[in-house]
C-alpha positions as CSV (number, residue, x, y, z in Angstrom):
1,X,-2.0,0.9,-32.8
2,X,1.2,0.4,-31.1
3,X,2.6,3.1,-32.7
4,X,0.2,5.3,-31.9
5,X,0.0,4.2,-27.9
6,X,4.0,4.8,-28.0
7,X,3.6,8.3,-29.2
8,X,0.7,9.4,-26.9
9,X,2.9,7.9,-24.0
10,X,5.7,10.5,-24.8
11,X,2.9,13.2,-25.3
12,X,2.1,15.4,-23.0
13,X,0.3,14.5,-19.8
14,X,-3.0,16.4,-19.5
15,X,-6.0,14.6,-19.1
16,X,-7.0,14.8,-22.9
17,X,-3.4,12.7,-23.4
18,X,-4.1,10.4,-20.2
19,X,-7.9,9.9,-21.6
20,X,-6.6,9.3,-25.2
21,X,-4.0,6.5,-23.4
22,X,-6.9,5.0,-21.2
23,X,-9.3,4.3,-24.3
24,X,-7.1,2.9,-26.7
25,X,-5.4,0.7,-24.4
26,X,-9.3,-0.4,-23.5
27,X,-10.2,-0.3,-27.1
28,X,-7.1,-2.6,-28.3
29,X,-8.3,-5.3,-25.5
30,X,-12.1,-5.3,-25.9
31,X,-13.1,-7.1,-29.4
32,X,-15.3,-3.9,-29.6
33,X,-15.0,-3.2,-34.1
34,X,-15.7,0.5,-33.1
35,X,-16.3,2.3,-29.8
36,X,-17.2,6.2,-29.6
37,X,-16.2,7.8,-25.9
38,X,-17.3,11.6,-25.1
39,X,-17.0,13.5,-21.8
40,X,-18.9,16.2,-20.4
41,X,-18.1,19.0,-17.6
42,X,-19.7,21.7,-16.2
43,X,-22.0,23.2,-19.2
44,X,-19.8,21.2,-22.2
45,X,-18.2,18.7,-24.4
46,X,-14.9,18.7,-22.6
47,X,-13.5,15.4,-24.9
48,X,-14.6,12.8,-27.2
49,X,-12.8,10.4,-29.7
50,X,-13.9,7.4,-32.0
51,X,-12.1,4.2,-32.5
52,X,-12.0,1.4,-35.1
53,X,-15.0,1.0,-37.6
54,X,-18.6,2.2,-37.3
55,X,-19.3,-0.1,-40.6
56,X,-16.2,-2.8,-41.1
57,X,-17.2,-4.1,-44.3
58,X,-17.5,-0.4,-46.4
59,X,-14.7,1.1,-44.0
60,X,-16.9,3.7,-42.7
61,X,-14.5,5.3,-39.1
62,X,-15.9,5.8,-35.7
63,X,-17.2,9.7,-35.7
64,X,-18.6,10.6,-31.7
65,X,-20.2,13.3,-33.0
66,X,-21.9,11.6,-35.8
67,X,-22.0,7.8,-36.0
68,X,-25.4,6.2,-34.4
69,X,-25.2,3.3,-32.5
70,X,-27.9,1.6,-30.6
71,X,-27.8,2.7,-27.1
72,X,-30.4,0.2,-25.6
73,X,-32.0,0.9,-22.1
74,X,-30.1,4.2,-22.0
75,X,-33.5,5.4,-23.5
76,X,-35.1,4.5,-20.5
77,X,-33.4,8.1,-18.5
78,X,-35.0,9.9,-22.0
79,X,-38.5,8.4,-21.3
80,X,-37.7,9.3,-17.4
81,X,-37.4,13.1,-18.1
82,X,-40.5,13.2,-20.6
83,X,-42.3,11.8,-17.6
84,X,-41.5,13.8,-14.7
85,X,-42.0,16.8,-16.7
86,X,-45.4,15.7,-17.5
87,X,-45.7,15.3,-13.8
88,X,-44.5,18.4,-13.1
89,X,-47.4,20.2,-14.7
90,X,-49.9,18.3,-12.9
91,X,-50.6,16.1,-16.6
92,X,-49.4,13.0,-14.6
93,X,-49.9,11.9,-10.9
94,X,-47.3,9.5,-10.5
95,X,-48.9,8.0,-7.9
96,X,-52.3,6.9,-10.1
97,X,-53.0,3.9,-11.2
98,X,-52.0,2.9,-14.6
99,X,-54.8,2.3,-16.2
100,X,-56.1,5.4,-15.3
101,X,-54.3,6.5,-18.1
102,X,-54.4,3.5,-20.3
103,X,-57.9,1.8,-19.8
104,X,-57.2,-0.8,-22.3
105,X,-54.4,-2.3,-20.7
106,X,-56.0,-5.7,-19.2
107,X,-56.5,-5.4,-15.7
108,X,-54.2,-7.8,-13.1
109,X,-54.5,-9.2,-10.2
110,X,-52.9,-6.5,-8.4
111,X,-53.2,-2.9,-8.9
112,X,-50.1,-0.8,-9.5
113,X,-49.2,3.1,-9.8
114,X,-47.0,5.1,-13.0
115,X,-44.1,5.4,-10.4
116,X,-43.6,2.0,-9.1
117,X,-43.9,0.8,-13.6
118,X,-41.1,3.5,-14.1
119,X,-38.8,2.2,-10.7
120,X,-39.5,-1.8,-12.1
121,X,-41.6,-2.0,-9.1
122,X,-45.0,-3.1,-11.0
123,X,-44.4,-6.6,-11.4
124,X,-44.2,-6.3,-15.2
125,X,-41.8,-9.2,-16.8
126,X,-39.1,-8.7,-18.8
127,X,-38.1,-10.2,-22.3
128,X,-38.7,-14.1,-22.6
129,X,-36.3,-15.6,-25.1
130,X,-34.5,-14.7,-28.1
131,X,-37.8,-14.8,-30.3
132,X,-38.8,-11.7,-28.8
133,X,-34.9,-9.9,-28.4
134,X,-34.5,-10.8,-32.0
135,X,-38.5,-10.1,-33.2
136,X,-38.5,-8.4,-36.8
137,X,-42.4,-7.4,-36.8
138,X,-43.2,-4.0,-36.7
139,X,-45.5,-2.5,-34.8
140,X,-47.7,0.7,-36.1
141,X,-48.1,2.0,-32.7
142,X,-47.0,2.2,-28.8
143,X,-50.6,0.5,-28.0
144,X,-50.5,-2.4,-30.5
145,X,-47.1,-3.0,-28.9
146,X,-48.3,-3.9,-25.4
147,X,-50.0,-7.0,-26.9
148,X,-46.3,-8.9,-26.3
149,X,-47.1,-9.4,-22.5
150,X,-50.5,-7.2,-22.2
151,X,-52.2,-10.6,-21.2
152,X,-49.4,-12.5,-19.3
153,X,-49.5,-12.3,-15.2
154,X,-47.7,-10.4,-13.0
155,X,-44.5,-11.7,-12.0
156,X,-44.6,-9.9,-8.7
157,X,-47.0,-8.5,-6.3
158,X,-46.5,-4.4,-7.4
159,X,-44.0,-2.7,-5.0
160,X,-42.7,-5.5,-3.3
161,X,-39.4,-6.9,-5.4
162,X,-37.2,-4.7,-7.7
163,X,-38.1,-6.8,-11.1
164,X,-36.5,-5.3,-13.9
165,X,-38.5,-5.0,-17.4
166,X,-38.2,-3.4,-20.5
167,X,-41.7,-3.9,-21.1
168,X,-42.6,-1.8,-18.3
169,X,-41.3,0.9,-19.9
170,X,-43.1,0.7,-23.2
171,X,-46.7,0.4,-21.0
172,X,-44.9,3.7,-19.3
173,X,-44.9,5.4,-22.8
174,X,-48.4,4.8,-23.7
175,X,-48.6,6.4,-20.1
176,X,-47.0,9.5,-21.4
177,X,-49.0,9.7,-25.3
178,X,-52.2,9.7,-22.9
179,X,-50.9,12.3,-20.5
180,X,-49.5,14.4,-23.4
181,X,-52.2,13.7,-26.0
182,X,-49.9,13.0,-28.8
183,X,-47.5,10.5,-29.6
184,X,-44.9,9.2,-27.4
185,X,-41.6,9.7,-30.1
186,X,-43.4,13.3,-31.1
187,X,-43.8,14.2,-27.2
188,X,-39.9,13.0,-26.5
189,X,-38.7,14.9,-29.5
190,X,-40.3,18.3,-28.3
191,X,-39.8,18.0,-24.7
192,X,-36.4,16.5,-24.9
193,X,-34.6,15.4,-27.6
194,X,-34.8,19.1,-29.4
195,X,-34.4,21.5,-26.1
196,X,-31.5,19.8,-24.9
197,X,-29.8,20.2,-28.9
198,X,-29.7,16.3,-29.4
199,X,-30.3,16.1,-33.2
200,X,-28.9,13.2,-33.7
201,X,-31.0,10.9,-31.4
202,X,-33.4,9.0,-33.5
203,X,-35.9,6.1,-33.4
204,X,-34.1,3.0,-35.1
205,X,-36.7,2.7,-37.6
206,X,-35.7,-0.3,-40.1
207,X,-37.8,0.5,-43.1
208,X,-35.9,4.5,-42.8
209,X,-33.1,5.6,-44.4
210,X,-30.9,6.9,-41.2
211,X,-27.8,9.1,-42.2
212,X,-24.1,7.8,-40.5
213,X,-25.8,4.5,-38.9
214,X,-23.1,2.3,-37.8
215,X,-23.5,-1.2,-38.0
216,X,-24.0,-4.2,-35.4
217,X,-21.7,-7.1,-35.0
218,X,-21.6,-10.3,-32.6
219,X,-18.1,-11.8,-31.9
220,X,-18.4,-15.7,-31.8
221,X,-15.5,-17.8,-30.9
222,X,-13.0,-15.1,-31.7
223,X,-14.6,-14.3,-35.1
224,X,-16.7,-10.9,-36.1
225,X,-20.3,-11.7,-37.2
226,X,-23.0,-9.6,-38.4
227,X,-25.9,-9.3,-36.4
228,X,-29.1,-9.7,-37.7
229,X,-31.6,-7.0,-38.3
230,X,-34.4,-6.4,-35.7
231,X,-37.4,-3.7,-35.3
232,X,-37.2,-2.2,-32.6
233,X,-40.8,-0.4,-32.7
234,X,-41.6,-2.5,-29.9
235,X,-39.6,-1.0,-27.4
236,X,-39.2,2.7,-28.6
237,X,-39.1,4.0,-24.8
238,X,-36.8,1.4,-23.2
239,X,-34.6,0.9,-25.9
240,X,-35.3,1.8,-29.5
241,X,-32.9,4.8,-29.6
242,X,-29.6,5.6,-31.9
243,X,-28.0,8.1,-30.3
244,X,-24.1,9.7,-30.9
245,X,-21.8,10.0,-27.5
246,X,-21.5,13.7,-28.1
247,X,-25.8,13.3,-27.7
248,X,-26.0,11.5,-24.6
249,X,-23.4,14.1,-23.2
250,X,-25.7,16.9,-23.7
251,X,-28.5,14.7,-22.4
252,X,-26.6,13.9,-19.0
253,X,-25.1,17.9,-18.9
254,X,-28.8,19.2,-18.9
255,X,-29.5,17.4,-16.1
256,X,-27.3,20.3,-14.0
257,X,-29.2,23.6,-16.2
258,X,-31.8,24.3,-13.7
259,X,-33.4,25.9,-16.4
260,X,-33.8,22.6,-18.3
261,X,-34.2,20.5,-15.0
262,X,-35.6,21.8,-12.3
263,X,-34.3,20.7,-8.5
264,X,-37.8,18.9,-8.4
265,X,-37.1,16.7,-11.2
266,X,-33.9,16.2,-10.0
267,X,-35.2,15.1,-6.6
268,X,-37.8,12.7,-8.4
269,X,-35.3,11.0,-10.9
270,X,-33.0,10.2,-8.5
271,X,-33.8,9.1,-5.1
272,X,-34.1,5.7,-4.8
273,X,-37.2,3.6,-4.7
274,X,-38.2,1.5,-2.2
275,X,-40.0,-1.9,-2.0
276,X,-43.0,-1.9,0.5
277,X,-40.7,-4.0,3.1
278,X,-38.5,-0.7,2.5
279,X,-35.4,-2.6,1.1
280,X,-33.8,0.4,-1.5
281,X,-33.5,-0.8,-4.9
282,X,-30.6,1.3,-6.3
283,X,-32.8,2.9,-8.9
284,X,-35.2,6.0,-9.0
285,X,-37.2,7.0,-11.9
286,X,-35.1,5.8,-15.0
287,X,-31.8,5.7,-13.1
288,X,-29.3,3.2,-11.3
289,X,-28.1,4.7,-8.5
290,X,-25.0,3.6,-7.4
291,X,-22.2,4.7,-4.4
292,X,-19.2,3.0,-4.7
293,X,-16.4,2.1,-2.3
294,X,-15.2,5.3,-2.2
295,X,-18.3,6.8,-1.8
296,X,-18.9,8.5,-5.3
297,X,-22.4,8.2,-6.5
298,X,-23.2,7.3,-10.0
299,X,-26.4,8.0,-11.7
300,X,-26.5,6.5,-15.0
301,X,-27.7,3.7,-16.9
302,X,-25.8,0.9,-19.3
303,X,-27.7,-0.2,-22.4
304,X,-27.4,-3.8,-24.0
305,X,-29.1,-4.5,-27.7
306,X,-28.4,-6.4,-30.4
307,X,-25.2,-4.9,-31.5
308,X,-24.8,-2.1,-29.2
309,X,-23.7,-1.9,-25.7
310,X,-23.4,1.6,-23.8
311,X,-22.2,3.0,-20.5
312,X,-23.8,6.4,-19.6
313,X,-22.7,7.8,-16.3
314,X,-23.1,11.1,-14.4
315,X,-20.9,12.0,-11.3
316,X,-23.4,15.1,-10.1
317,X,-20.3,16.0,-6.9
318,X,-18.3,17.0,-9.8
319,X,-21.1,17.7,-12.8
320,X,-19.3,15.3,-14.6
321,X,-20.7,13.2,-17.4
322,X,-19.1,9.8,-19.2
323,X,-20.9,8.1,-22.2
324,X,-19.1,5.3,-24.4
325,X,-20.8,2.8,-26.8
326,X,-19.3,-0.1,-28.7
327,X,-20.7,-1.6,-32.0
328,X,-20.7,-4.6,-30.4
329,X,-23.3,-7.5,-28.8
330,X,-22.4,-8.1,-24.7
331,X,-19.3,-5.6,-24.6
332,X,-17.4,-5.7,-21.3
333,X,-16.5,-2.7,-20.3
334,X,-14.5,-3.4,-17.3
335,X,-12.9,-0.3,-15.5
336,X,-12.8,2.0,-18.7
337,X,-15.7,4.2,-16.2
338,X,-13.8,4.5,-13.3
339,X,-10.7,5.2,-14.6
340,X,-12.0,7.9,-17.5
341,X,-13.9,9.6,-14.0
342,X,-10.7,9.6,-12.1
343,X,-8.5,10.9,-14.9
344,X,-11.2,13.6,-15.5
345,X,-12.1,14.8,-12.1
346,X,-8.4,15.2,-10.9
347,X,-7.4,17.3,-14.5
348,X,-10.7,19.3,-14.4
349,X,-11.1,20.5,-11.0
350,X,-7.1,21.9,-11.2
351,X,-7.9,23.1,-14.4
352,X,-7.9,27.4,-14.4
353,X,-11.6,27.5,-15.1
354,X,-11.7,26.3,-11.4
355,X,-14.6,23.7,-10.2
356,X,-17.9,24.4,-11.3
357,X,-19.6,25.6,-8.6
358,X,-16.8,28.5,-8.1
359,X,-17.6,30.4,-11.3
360,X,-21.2,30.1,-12.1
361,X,-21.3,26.7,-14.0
362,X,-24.3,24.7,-15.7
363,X,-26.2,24.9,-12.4
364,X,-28.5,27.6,-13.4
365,X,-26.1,30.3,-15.4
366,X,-25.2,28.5,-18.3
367,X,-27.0,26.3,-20.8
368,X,-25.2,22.9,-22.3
369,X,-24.0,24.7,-26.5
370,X,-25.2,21.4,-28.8
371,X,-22.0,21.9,-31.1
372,X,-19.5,23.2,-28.5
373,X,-16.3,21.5,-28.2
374,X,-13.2,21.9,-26.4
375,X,-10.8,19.2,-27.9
376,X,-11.3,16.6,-30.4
């Protein structure tokens, strides 16, 4: 590895050299057995590299374009989308209450609407303990999922504290099968997954059979450990996905095709929530929102899960887009974002193509290509 960090130093300095520097000096540092990285500008797949091991013990390499990893919550912008387009042809008034749509679900104490569930503003709870992180029964449907908290109170009064909850999201996606009158993985795959070319974003079905799935590891007191298997059909919309870098890339890169998402959706992604005391809570619908000291905003999402952790980010001033996943439980990322964005948007914007907006870029004139590629 030093080797290789030596040469790339004496290598040319473009931002494809700087990146390569930046992520495996990270990589080196982090524990991480593999870690995939892609980037995305304007309409494309600008870079994207894989590091270490996707499966140690068979000796299977990192491949961004095709190893799987868990992604965790950065489902949750997936199940977003599917929403707001349901919305947007009048098959979902956000503003109804849930169980208009899902009758079954036990009534509360407190009514609450299909946009304060999708913002964490409903008061659902989140996961209690490491019997339910780690459960291993499957679950046939989205419905008999719900039975994990379907009966438990409300840990908030609806809309007035930010409570984040994974469960939320699955009562969102039997929301979504009622609204679209099919299931919810059949309704993400149509609406989503396949128009924005993501073919290799799957549900992590245990029983299946799933083509270049990487494996999941724990480090303990310095040492590499196997995680151990889990079903995740309990949690299909907030975190059940595998997904490839080069995926979520076209994912966050659709998000400037107005053809693909309209300014509307845009608008109801990503302004922030508000509790009813009007305190913001730095997410929308399915996305953090975040400006930073410098005032750069950041719409993303990160994703923890038994053996995966993910950082999904998109920098809309400069239609940039940053995703990067590691095979590993509780990865620290530390400033691998920030630096990637600021190597990126100070090589892009100079580059001859010019800034997006100057030649006719995703917004509206050109469509995200699945398999295109500028550097590997």
């Amino acid at each position: 590895m030093l080797l290789v960090l030596a040469s790339l130093r004496a290598g040319a300095d473009t931002p494809d050299a700087r990146a390569e520097r930046i992520v495996a000096d990270y990589f080196q540092r982090s524990g991480s057995p593999g870690l995939s990285v892609s980037v995305g500008w304007c309409d494309r797949l600008v870079w994207s590299r894989g590091f270490g091991f996707a499966d140690i013990e068979q000796q299977v390499r990192v491949d961004p374009a095709t190893t799987r990893f868990r992604i965790g919550s950065v489902a949750k912008p997936m199940t977003a989308l599917a929403l707001v387009m349901l919305a947007g042809n009048n098959r979902v008034d956000l503003d109804a209450d849930v169980r208009r749509y899902v009758p079954a679900f036990p009534k509360k104490e407190h009514d609450f609407t299909v946009r304060q569930l999708a913002g964490h503003l409903a008061g659902i709870r989140h996961y209690a303990g490491k019997d339910e992180v780690y459960g291993r029964k499957h679950y046939a449907t989205v419905m008999e999922s719900l039975e994990i908290f379907a009966d438990d109170p409300l840990i908030a009064v609806p809309g007035a504290e930010w409570k984040y909850s994974s469960y939320g999201y699955n009562l969102l996606s039997a929301v979504i099968e009622s609204a679209a009158g099919e299931p919810f993985l059949a309704y993400l795959s149509e609406s989503v997954l396949l128009p924005v070319g993501m073919t290799s974003t799957v549900p992590d079905r245990l029983e299946s059979i799933v083509p270049h799935r990487g494996r999941y590891y724990l480090r303990r007191d310095g040492s590499l450990y196997n995680e151990p298997e889990v079903d995740n059909s309990n949690k299909w919309a907030s975190g059940g996905l595998l997904s490839t870098t080069d995926d979520l890339v076209r994912f966050g890169l659709a998000h400037f095709d107005d053809r693909l998402v309209t300014e509307e959706m845009r608008q109801l992604l990503w302004t922030e929530l508000k509790t009813t005391a009007g305190t913001g809570t730095g997410y929308g619908i399915g996305w953090r929102i975040v400006v930073d000291e410098a005032g750069h905003t950041w719409l993303g999402h990160g994703g923890g899960s038994i053996g995966g952790t993910t950082q999904f980010w998109l920098f809309p001033d400069n239609q940039l887009v940053i995703a990067a996943v590691g095979n590993l439980t509780d990865l620290d990322y530390s400033d691998l974002i920030p630096r990637l964005r600021t190597n990126f948007v100070e090589g892009l914007e100079q580059a001859p193509r010019g800034p997006c907006g100057s030649q006719g870029s995703a917004r509206g004139e050109t469509r995200p290509r699945p398999n295109q590629r500028v550097s590997r």
